[in-house]
N, C-alpha and C positions, 0 to 999 in steps of 0.2 A: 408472596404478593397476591393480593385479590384481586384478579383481574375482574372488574364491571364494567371496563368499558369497552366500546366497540374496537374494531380492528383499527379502523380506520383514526380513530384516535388512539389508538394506542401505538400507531406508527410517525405519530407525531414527536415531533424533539421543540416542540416550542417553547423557547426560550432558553436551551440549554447551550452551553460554551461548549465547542465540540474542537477543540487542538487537532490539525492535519498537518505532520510529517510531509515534505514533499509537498506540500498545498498550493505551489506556486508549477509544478509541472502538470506534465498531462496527462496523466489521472488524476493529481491531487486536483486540479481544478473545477474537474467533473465530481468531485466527493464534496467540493465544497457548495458546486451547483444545487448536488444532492439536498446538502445539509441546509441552505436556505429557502427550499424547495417544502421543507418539511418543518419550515417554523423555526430552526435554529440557527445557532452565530456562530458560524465556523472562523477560525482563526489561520490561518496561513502561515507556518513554521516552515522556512529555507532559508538556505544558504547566502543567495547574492538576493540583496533591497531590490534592483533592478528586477529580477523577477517577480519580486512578491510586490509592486508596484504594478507592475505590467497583469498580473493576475486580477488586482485590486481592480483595475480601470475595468478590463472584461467585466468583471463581475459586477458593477457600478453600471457601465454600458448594457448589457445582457442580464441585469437581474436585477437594478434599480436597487443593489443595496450595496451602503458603505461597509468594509469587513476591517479587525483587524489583522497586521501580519507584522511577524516578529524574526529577526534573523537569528539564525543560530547554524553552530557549527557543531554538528552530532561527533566530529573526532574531537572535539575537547569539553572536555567535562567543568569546565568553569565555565564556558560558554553556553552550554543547558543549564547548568546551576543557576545562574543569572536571568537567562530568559524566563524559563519557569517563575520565578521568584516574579518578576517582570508582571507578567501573565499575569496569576494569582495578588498579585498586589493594584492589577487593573481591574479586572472582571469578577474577581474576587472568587468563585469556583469554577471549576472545568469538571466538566459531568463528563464528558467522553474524549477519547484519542481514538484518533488512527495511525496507523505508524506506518506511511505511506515511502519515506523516503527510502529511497537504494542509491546506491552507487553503482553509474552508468558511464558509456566510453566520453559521452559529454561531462563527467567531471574531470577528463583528464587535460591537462595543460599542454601535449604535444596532442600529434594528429590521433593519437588511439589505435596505430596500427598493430600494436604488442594487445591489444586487447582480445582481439582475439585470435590468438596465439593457441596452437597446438598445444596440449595437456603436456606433452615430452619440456619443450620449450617456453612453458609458461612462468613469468616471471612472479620473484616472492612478494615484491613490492605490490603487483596487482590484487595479487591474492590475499594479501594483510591489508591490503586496503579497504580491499570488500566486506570481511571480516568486520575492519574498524567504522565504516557505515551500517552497512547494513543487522550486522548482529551485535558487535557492541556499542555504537551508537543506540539501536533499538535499545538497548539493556539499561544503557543508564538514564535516557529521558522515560521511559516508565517507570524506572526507578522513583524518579521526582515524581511525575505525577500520581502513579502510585502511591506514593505517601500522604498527597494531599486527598486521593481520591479516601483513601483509609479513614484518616479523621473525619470525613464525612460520611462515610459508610456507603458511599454508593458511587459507581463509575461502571462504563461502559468500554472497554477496549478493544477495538478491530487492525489486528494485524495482518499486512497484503502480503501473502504469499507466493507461491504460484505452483501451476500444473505441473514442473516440472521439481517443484519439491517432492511430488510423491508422486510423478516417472521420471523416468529418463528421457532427457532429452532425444530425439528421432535425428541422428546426428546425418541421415539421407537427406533432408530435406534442405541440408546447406550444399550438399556436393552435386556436383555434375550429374547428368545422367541423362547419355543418349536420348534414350528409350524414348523420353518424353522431350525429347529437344530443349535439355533443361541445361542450362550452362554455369549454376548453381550461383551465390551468391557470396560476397567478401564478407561475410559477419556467420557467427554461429553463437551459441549460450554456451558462455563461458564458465567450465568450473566451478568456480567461486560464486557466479549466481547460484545457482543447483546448490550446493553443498550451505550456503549462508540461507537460502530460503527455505530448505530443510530443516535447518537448526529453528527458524521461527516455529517450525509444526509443533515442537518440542519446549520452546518456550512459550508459547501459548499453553498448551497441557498443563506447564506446570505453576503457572500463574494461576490457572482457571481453579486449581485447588488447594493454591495457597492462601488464594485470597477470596476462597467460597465464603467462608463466615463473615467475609468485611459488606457484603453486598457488591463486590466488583464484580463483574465477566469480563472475561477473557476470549474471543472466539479469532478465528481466523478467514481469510477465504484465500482458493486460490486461483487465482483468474489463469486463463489457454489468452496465446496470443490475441490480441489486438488489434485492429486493419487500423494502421496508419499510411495508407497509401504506399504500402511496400510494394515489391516485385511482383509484377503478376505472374509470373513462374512459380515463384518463391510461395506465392498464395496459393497457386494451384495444388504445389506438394504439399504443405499443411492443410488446408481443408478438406483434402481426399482421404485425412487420416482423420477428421472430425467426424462423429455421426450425422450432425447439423450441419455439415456440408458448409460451412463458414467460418473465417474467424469471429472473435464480439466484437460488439461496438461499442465504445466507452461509456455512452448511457447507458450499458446493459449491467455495468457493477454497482449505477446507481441501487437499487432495490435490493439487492446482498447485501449492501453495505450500512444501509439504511434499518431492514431489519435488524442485523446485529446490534445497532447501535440502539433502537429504540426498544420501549417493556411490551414490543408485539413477541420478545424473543428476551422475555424474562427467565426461563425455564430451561435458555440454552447457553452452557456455558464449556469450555475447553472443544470446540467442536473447529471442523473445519471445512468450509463449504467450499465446493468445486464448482467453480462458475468456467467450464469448459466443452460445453458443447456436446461434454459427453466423451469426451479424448482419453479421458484414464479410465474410460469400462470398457474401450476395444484391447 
């Protein structure tokens, strides 16, 4: 590509169809802030209408524009078949994806106490379910859109990973601990996050060079916690292990994510950006 033009337009997505994975939770929400923010029409793929309704009005409310959103259920593969199909038969191309959706203890249908559940103790059912969103759900809606991006020769695709796909989780920062009058917290990062966000690192890679000659990219990022008003204890032991002394703020994956997606980041493909703080170079 020749790039001539400035930065600032080259970080523009004006007028491209951008599919968000998860576009109805919170971050999806914020990528599709993003995505409107920068000229484009992001689309809103989840699970329950009620959210992607609820997301719709924000965004309508807060950014004075109409979006579409499409439901779909990333564990059944006739149900992305159709949506895609859906999509591509409305909009007619889709220039970029994010592949925003995971599975979280709010998709489960009791209270989510087995969720997180000691690694000795932890159930298969969780662990295949995780599996079944987060890495083969990913698998087969880029599948579809991949194909469509193909014929077209050009697409954009940002996979959300996270920090603790390339470490480990800091399994202190959930437990007890005098020292600090710290009486630790009922949740920690389960397993199957870790081990399913890793696998993204990997399928990103291997996307980014199967489909170099189509003109698609493949990039990744992986965000460090998020301040949603969690524990202030809980925040003090995570951010004393950040160099930045904080967690992000959800505006902050705007501009990651945005580069990826637009041709200011034509040049970069199979990569994976670390939007934490700096938490994986201590």
């Amino acid at each position: 590509m020749n790039q001539v033009k400035p930065v600032n337009e080259l970080l523009q997505l004006e007028n491209k169809n951008v599919l968000i994975t998860g576009g109805a939770g919170f971050l999806g929400y914020y990528f599709c802030e993003a995505v409107i923010e920068m000229g484009g029409n992001p689309i809103i793929l989840d699970l329950k209408v009620e959210d992607i309704d609820s997301a719709k009005q924000r965004l309508k409310d807060n950014k004075n524009t109409d979006i579409e959103g499409y439901t779909i259920d990333l564990t059944n593969p006739s149900s992305i078949v159709d949506t895609i199909s859906n999509v591509i038969k409305d909009v007619k191309k889709i220039d970029c994806l994010i592949n925003g959706a995971a599975f979280a203890m709010k998709n489960l249908q009791d209270d989510g106490r087995d969720f997180f559940a000691p690694f000795e103790t932890y159930e298969k059912d969780l662990w295949q379910v995780s599996l079944d969103v987060n890495l083969t759900g990913t698998f087969l809606i880029t599948q579809q859109v991949g194909a469509h991006m193909k014929e077209n020769q050009s697409g954009s695709i940002v996979n959300i990973a996270s920090d603790v796909a390339v470490i480990s989780p800091d399994h202190r920062i959930y437990q007890k601990d005098s020292r600090f009058d710290y009486e630790g917290v009922p949740f920690n990062t389960p397993i199957a996050y870790s081990v399913t966000k890793a696998g993204i690192l990997a399928f990103t890679r291997y996307l980014a060079t199967y489909w170099a000659q189509d003109g698609i990219r493949v990039n990744s990022i992986s965000p460090a916690g998020v301040d949603r008003n969690q524990d202030a204890k809980f925040k003090e032991q995570l951010e004393y292990r950040i160099p930045l002394g904080r967690m992000a703020n959800a505006n902050e994956l705007k501009g990651p994510v945005i580069f990826l997606l637009s041709d200011a980041s034509s040049y970069v493909t199979g990569s994976n950006m670390m939007v934490d703080g700096g938490r994986s170079i201590w």
